[in-house]
Structures are given as structure tokens and as C-alpha cells.
Biopython code that builds the backbone (N, CA, C, O; Angstrom):
import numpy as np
from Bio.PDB.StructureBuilder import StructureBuilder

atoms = [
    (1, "UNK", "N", (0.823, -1.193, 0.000)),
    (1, "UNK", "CA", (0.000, 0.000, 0.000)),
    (1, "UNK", "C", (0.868, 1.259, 0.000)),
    (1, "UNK", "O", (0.565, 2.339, -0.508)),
    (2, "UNK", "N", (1.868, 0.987, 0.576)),
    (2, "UNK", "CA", (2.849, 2.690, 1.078)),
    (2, "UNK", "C", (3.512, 2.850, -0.519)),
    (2, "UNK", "O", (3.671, 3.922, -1.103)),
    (3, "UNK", "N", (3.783, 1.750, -0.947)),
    (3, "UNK", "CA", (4.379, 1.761, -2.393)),
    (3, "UNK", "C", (3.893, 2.606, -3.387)),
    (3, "UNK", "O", (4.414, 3.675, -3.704)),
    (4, "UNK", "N", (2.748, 2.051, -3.944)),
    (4, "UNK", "CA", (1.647, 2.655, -4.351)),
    (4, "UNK", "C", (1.374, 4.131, -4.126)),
    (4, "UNK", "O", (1.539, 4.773, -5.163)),
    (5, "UNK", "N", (0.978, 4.914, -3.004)),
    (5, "UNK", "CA", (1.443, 6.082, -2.325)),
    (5, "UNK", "C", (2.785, 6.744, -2.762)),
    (5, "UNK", "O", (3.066, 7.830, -3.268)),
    (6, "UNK", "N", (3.458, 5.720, -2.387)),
    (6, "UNK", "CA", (4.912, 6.783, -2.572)),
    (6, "UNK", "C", (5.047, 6.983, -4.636)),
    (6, "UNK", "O", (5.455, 7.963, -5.259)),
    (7, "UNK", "N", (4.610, 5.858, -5.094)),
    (7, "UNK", "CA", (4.550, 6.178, -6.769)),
    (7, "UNK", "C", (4.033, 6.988, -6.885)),
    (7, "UNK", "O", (4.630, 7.972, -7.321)),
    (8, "UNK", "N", (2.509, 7.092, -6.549)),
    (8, "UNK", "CA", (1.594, 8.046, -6.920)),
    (8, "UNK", "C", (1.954, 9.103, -7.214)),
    (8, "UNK", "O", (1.861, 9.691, -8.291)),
    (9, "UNK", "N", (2.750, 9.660, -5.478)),
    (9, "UNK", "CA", (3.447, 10.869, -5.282)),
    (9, "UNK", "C", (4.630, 11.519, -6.097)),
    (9, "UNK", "O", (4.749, 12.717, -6.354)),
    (10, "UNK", "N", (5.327, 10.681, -6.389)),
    (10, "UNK", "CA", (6.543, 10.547, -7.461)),
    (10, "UNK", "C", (6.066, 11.158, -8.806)),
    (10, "UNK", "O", (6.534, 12.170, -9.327)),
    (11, "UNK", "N", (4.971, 10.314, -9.330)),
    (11, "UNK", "CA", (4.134, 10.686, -10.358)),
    (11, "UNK", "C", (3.676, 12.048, -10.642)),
    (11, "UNK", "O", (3.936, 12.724, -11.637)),
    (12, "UNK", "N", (2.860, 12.396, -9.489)),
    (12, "UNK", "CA", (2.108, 13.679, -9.832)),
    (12, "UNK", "C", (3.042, 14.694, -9.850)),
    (12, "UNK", "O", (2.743, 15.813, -10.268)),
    (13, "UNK", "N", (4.854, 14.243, -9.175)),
    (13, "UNK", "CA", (5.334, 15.644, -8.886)),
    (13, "UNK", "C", (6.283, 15.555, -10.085)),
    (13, "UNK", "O", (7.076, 16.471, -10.305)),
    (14, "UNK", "N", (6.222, 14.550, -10.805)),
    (14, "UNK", "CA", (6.942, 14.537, -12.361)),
    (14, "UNK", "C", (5.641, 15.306, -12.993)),
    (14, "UNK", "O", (5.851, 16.516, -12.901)),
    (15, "UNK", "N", (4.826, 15.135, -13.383)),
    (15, "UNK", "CA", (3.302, 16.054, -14.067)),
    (15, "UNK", "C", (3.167, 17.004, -13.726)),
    (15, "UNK", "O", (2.737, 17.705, -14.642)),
    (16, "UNK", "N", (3.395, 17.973, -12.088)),
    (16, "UNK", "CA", (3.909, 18.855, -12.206)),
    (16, "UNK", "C", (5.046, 19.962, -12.355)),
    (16, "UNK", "O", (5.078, 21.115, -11.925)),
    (17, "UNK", "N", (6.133, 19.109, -13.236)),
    (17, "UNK", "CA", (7.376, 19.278, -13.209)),
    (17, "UNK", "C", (6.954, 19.715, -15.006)),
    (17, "UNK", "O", (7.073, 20.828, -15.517)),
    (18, "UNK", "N", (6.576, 18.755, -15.506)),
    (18, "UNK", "CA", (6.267, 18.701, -17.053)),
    (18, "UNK", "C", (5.514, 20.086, -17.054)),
    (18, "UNK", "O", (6.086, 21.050, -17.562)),
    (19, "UNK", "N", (4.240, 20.231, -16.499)),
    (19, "UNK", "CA", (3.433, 21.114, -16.542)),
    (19, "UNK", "C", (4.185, 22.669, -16.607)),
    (19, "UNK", "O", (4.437, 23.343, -17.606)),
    (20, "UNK", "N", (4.453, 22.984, -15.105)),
    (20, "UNK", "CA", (5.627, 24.116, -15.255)),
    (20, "UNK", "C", (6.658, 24.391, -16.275)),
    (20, "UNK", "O", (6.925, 25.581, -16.443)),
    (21, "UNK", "N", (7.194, 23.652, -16.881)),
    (21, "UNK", "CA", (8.122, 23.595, -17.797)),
    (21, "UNK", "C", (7.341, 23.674, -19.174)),
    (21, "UNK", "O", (7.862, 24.305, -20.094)),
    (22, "UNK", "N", (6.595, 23.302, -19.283)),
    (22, "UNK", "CA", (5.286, 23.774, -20.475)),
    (22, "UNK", "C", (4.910, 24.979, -20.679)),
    (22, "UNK", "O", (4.923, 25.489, -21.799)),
    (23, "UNK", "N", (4.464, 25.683, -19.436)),
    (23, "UNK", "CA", (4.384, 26.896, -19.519)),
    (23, "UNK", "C", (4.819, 28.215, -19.470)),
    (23, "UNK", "O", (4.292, 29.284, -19.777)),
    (24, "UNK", "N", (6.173, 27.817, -18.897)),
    (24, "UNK", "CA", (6.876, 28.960, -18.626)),
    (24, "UNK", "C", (8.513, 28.726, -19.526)),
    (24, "UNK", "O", (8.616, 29.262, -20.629)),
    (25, "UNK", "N", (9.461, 28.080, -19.079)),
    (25, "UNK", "CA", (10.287, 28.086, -19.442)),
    (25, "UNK", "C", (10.727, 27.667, -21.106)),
    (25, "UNK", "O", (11.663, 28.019, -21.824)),
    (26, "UNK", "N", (9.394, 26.614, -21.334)),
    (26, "UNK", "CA", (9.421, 26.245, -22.790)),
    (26, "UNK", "C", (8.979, 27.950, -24.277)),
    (26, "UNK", "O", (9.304, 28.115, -25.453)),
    (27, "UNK", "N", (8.217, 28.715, -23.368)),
    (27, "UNK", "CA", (8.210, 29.951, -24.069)),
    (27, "UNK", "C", (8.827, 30.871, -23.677)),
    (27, "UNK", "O", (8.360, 31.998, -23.839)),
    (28, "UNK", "N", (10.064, 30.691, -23.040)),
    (28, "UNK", "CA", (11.090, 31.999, -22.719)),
    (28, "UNK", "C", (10.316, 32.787, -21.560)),
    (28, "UNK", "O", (10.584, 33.986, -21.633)),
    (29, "UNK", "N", (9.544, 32.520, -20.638)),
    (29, "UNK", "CA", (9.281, 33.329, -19.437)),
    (29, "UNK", "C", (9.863, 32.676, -18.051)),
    (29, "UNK", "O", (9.647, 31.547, -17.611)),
    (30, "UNK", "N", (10.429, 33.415, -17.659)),
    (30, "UNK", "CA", (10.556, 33.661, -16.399)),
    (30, "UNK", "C", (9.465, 32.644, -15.267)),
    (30, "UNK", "O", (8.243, 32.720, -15.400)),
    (31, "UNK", "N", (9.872, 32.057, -14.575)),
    (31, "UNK", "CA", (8.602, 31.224, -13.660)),
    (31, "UNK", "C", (8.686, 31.492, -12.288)),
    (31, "UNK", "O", (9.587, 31.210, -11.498)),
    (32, "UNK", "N", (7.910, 31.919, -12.161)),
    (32, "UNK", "CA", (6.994, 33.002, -10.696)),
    (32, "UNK", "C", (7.743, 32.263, -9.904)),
    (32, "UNK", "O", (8.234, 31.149, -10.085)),
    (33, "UNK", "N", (7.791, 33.107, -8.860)),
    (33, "UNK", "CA", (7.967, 32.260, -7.110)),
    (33, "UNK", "C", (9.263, 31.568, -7.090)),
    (33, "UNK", "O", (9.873, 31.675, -6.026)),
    (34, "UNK", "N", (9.887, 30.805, -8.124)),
    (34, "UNK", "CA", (11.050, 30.431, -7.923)),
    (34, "UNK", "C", (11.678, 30.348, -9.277)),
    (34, "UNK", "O", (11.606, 29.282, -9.888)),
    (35, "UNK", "N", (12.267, 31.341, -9.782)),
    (35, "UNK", "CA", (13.093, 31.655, -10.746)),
    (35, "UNK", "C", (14.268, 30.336, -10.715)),
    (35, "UNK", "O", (14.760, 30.078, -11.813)),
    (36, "UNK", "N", (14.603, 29.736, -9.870)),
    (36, "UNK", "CA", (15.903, 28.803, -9.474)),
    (36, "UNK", "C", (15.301, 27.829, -10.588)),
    (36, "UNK", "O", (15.931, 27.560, -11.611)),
    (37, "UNK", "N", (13.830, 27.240, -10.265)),
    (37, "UNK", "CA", (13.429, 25.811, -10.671)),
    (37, "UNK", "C", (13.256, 26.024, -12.789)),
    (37, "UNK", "O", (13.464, 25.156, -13.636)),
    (38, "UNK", "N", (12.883, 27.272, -12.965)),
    (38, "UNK", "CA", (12.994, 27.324, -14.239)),
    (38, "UNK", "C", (14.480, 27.134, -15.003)),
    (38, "UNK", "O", (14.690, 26.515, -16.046)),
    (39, "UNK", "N", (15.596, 27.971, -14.030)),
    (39, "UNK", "CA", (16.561, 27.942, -14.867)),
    (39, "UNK", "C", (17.355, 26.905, -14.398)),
    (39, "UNK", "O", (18.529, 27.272, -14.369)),
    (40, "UNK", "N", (17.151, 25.367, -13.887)),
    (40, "UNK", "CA", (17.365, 24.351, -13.668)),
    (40, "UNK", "C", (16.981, 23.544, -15.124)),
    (40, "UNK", "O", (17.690, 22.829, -15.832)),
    (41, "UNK", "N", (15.225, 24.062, -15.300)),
    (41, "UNK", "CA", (14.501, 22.745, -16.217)),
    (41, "UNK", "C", (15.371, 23.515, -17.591)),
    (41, "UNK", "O", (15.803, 22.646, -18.349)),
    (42, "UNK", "N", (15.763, 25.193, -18.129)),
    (42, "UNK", "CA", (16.456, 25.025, -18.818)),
    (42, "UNK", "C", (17.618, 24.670, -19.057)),
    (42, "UNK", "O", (17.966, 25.089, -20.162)),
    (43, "UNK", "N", (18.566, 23.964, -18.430)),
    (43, "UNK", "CA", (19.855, 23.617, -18.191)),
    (43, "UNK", "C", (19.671, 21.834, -18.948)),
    (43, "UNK", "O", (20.322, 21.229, -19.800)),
    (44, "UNK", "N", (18.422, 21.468, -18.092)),
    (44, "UNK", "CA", (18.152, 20.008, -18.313)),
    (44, "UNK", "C", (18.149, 20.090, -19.696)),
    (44, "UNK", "O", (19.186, 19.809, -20.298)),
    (45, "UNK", "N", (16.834, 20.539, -20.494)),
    (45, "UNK", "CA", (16.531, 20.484, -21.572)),
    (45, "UNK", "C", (17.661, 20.839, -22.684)),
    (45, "UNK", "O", (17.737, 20.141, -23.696)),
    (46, "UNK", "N", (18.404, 21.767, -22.512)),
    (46, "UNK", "CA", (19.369, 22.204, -23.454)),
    (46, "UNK", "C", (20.686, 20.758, -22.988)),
    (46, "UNK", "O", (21.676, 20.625, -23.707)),
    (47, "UNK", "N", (20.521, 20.049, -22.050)),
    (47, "UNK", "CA", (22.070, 19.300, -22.029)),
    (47, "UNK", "C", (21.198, 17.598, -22.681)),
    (47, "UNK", "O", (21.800, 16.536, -22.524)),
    (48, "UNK", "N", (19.761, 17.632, -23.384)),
    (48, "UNK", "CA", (19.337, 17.081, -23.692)),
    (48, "UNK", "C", (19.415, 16.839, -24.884)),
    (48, "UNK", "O", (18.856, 17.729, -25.525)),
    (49, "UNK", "N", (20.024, 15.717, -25.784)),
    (49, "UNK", "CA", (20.034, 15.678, -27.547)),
    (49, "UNK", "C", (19.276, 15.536, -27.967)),
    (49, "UNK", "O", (18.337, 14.820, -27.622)),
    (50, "UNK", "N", (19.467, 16.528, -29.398)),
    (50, "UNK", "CA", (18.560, 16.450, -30.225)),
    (50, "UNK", "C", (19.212, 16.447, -31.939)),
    (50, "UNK", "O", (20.242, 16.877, -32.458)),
    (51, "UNK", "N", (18.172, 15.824, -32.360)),
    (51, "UNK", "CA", (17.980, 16.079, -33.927)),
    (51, "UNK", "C", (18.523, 17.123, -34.437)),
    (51, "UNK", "O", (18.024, 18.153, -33.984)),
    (52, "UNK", "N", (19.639, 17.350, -35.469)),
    (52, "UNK", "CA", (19.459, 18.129, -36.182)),
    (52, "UNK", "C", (18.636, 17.951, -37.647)),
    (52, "UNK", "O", (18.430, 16.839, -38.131)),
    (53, "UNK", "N", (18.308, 18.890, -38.120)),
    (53, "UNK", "CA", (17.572, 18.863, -39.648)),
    (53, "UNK", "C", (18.237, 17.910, -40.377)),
    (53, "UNK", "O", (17.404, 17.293, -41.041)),
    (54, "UNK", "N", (19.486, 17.451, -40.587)),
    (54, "UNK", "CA", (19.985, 16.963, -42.035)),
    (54, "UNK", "C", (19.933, 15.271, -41.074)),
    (54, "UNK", "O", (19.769, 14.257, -41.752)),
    (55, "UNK", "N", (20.056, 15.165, -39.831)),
    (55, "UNK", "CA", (19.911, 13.628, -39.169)),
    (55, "UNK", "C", (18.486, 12.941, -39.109)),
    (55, "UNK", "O", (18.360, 11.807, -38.647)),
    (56, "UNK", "N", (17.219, 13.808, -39.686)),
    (56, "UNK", "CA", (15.848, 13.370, -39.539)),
    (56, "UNK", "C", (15.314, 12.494, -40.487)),
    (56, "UNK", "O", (15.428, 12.903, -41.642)),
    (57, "UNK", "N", (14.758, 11.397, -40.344)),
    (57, "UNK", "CA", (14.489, 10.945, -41.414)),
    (57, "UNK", "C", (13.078, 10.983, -41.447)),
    (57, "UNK", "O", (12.422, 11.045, -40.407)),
    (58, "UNK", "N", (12.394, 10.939, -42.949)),
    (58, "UNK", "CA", (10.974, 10.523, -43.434)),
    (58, "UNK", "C", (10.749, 9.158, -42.549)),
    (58, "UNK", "O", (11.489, 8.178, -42.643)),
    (59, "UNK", "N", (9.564, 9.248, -41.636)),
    (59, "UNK", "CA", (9.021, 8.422, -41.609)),
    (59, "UNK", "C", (7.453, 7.928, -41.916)),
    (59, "UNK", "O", (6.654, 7.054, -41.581)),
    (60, "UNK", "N", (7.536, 8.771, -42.544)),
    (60, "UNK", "CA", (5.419, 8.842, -43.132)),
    (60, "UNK", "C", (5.680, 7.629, -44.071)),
    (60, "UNK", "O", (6.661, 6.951, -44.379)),
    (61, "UNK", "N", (4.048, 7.670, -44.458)),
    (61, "UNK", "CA", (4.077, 6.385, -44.951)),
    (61, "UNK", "C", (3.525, 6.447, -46.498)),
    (61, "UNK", "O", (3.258, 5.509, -47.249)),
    (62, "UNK", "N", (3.465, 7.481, -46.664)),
    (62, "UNK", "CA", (3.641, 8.081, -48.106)),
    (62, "UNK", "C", (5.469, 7.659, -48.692)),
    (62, "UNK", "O", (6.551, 7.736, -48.111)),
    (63, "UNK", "N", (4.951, 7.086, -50.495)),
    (63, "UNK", "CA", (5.734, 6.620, -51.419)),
    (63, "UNK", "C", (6.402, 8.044, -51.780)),
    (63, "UNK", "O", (7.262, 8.118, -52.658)),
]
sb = StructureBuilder()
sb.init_structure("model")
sb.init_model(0)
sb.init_chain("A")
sb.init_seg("    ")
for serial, (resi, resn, name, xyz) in enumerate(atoms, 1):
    if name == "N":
        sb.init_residue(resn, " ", resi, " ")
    sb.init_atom(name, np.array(xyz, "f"), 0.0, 1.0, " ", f" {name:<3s}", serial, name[0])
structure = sb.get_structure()
């Protein structure tokens, strides 16, 4: 039962981790009340890889 609980909790505070980072830092604002936690999630995201344009491939399913 405590398991369960403690996931739950884990859970919702990843959803509100996503959430915040959706709204604020993903459009260049500033995030209320604790400026620290935004310019954390941008640190994450930018040390995160990505795609460039010429590495993407077609995957539709059009000939």
C-alpha cells in the first residue's frame, strides 16, 4: 500500500514538473515564485540531444 502512495506521489510531482516547464520556461518566461526551478529545467533540456535537420528521417508512410 505505502508503495503505491509513494509512486503516486513521485508521479504527480513529475506532471507537475512537465506542466511548469510547459508553460513557462518552454516559451522563454521567467517562472513566478522560484526563478531557481525554471533555470534548472532550462539547463536540463538544453544538455538534452537532439535532432538536427539533415539527421531526420521521413518516416510517413507516403511513397
Amino acid at each position: 500500500m505505502i508503495f503505491i502512495v509513494i509512486a503516486m506521489f513521485v508521479i504527480l510531482l513529475l506532471a507537475g514538473l512537465v506542466a511548469v516547464y510547459a508553460a513557462y520556461p518552454s516559451r522563454g518566461q521567467k517562472t513566478p515564485y522560484a526563478p531557481w526551478l525554471g533555470d534548472a529545467m532550462e539547463k536540463a533540456a538544453d544538455a538534452m540531444p537532439t535532432l538536427q535537420a539533415e539527421e531526420q528521417r521521413d518516416w510517413s508512410l507516403r511513397p
